[in-house]
Structures are given as structure tokens and as C-alpha cells.
C-alpha positions as CSV (number, residue, x, y, z in Angstrom):
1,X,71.3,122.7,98.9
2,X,70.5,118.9,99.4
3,X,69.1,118.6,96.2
4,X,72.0,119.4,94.7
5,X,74.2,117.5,96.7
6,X,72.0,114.3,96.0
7,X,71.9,115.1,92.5
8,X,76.0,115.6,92.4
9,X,76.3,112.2,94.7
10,X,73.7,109.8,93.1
11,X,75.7,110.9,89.7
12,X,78.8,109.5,91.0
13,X,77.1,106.6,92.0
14,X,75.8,105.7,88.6
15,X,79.1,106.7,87.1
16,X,80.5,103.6,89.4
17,X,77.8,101.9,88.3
18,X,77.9,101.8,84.9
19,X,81.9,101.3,85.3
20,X,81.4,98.1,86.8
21,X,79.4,97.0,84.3
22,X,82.1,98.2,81.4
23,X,84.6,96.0,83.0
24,X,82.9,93.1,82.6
25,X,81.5,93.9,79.5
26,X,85.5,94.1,78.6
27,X,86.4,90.4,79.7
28,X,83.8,89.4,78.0
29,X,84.8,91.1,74.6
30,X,88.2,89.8,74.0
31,X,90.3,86.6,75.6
32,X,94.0,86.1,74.5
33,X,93.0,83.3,72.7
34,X,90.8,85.1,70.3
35,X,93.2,88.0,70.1
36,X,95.7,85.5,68.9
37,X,93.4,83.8,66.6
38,X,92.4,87.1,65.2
39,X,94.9,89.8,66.2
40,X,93.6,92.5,62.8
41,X,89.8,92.0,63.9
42,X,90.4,93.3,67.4
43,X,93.2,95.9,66.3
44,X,90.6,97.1,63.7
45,X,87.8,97.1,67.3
46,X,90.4,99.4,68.7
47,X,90.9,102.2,65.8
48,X,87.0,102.2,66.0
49,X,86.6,103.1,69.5
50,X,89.5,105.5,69.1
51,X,88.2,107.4,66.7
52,X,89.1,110.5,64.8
53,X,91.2,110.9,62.7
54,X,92.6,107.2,63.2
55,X,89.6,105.7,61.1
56,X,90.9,108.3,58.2
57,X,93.1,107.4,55.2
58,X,95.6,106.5,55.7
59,X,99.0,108.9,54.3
60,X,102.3,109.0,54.8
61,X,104.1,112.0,55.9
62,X,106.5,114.6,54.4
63,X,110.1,114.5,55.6
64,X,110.1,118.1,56.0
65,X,113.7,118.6,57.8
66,X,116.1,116.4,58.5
67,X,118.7,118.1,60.8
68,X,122.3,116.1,62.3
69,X,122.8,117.0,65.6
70,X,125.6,114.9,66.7
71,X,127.6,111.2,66.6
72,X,128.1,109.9,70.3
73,X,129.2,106.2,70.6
74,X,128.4,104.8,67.4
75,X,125.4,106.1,66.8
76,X,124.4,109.2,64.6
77,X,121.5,111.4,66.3
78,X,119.6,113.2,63.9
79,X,116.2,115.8,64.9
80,X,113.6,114.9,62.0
81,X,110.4,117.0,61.3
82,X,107.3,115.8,59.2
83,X,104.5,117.4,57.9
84,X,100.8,115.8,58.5
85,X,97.6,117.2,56.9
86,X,99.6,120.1,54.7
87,X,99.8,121.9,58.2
88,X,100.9,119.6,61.5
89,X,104.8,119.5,62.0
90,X,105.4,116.4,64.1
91,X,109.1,116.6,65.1
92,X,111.3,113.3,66.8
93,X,114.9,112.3,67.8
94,X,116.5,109.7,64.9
95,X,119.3,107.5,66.2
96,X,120.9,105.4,63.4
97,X,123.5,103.0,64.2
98,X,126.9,104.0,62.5
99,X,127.5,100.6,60.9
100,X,125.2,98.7,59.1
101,X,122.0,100.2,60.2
102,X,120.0,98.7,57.2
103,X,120.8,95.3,59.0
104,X,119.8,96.5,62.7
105,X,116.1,96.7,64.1
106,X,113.8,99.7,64.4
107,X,112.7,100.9,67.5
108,X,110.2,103.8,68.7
109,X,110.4,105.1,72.1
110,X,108.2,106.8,73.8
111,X,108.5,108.9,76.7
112,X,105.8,109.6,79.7
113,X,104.5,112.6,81.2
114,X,106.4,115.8,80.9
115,X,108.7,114.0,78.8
116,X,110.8,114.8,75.6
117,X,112.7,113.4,72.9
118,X,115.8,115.2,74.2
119,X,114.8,114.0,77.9
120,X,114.5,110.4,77.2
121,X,117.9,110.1,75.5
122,X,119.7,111.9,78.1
123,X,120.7,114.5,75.5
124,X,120.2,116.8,78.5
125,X,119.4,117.0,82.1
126,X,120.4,113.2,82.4
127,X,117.6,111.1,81.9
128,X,115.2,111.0,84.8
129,X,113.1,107.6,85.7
130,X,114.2,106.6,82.2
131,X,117.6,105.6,83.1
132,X,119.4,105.4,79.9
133,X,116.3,104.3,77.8
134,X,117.5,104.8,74.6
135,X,120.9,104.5,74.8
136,X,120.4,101.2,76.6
137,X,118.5,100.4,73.4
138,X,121.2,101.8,71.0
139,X,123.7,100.0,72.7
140,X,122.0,96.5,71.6
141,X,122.3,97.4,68.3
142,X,118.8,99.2,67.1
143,X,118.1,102.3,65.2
144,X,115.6,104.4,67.8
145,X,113.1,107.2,66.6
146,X,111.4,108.9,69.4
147,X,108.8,111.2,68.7
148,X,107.4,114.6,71.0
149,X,103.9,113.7,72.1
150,X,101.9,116.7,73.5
151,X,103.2,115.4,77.2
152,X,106.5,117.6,78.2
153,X,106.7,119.7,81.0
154,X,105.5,123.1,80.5
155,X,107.8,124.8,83.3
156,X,110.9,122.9,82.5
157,X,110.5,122.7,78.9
158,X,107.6,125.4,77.4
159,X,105.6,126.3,75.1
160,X,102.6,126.4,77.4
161,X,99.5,123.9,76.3
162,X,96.2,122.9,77.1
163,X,95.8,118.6,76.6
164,X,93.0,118.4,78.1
165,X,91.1,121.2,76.2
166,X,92.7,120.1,73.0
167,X,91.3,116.8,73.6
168,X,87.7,117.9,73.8
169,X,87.9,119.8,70.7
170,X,89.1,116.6,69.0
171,X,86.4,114.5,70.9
172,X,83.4,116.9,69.4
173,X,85.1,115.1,65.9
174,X,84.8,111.9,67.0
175,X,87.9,111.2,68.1
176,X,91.0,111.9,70.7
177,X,94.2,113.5,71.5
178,X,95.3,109.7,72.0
179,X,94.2,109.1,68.5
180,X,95.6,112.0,66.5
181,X,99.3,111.3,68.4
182,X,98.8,107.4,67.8
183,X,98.0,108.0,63.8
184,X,101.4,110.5,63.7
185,X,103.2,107.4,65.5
186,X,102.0,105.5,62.9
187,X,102.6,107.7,60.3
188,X,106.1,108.3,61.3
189,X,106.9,104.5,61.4
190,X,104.9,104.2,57.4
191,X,107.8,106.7,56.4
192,X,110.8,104.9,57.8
193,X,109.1,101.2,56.4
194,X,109.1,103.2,53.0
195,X,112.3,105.5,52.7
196,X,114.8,104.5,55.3
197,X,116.9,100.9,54.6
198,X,116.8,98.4,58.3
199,X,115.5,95.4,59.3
200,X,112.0,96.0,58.9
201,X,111.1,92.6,59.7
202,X,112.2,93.6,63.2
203,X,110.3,96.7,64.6
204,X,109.7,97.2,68.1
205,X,108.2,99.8,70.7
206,X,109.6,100.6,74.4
207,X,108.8,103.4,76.6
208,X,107.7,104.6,80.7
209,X,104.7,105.7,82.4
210,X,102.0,107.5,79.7
């Protein structure tokens, strides 16, 4: 009916709205200058509007597996599994520098969308859009973990998932999908800073797309 296509259109049109005004509600929040002068105060803005379970406590993971997969041009490659909440397994690919990786940096790499580990590293099926990421890394001389988000290719790779439906169920606690991965990320990194010997004054992030 027309009623119902107004009512469809005109919310659209509010939508756009109310969008425009977010925007410049955003350059209004934060400069680089003040994000400089008070980097934790913004960080701390962020985790807020995140949400669940990022405003939590804080805990680092179990190292629940720790399995060596192969050594391939200096570099030992390692599949690592930890356990969040008593219940979560949160697996990633560990690359550890042969020689003196308590001396070499720490990097995480993340991969995009319908991406894994495996995928990003070339481990198999060459390494897409991410030409080389981490072995590019590697050979500079880091240590790279890269962790599985809920983002690979259910076709190519399987099990089958739902992201956005598991995204609603964690926004009706306050929270997001993007949260819960970003607090494993983080948890992940607490555990290497605590139990595994390398530069930690040098930690970095790369990744593609997502």
C-alpha cells in the first residue's frame, strides 16, 4: 500500500538523517591532537561503546594445546588453542623465529573476510589478496600469532556459521561480535606478554580488508 511504502521510505530518510548528524557529532568528539594528548581516555571511550564483554575483567587465558606443525625457513609454526570463560576454545597460528626469538618483535595478524590462519600464511592454497602477509613479516625478523576470527569462508573452509545472528545475541548483552573477538585478541596477546620470552617493548598489528 502507500502507507506502507511512505512509512518504509520516510524511515530510510530519518536513518540518513540521523547519520549525518553522527558524523559530525564524531569530528567533533575527538581531534588527533587530543588523542595524542590523551590516547587511554579515548581508548577507554571506545571499550565503552563497544560493549560486552570488553567492559568485563579482565583474564588471561588458558594455553590449552600447543601443537608443532612444522619449521619452514627459520621459523617454527606452531597451532595454539586457549581456553576463554572455562568454555570458548580460541585457536591461532604461532610463528617463532628459530634464533633468538626472545630478542625479535611480536606481531598479530589478522586476516579479512573468509579468511584463516592457515590462509593468510600461505600454509595452503597460496595466499590470496594477502600476498605473503606473514611470511613477508617473518622474513623481517618477528614472531607472528594470527588468530581465527569468526570470518572464513564457509564453502571453502566449513563449519557453517551464522555472524550476523550471533552478533544480535551478543548485542541483546550489551555488546558485539566485534567486541567478544577484540577481548580474545587481547587476551591472546595478555598470555604471550606473560609466558612467552620476546621483545615486548615492540608489539605490532598488520592485517587486510575486515
Amino acid at each position: 500500500s502507500v502507507e506502507r511504502r511512505e512509512y518504509a521510505d520516510t524511515i530510510n530518510d530519518y536513518l540518513e538523517t540521523e547519520r549525518l548528524k553522527a558524523d559530525e557529532r564524531r569530528k567533533n568528539f575527538i581531534s588527533p591532537k587530543e588523542l595524542k594528548e590523551d590516547g587511554d581516555k579515548y581508548r577507554q571511550e571506545y571499550v565503552k561503546m563497544l560493549g560486552f564483554p570488553l567492559t568485563e575483567e579482565r583474564k588471561t587465558p588458558e594455553l590449552c594445546e600447543k601443537i608443532f606443525v612444522a619449521e619452514d625457513g627459520g621459523v617454527k609454526i606452531y597451532r595454539v588453542t586457549f581456553l576463554f570463560f572455562g568454555k570458548v576454545k580460541f585457536y591461532a597460528m604461532y610463528f617463532e623465529q628459530v634464533e633468538n626469538p626472545d630478542k625479535k618483535p611480536l606481531v598479530i595478524g589478522l586476516h579479512g573476510g573468509d579468511g584463516t590462519p592457515e590462509l593468510i600464511s600461505g600454509l595452503h592454497l597460496g595466499s590470496a589478496n594477502y600476498n605473503q602477509l606473514v611470511r613477508r613479516i617473518t622474513d623481517m625478523g618477528a614472531n607472528v600469532v594470527v588468530p581465527q576470527l569468526l570470518l572464513w569462508s564457509k564453502v571453502t573452509y566449513g563449519p557453517s556459521y551464522n555472524r550476523e545472528r550471533i552478533d544480535g545475541k551478543f548485542r541483546q548483552l550489551g555488546g558485539s561480535i566485534t567486541a567478544f573477538e577484540l577481548y580474545l585478541i587481547r587476551g591472546t596477546l595478555d598470555y604471550f606478554m606473560e609466558n612467552v620470552d620476546f621483545d615486548k617493548a615492540c608489539v605490532g598489528v598488520a592485517g587486510l580488508s575486515y
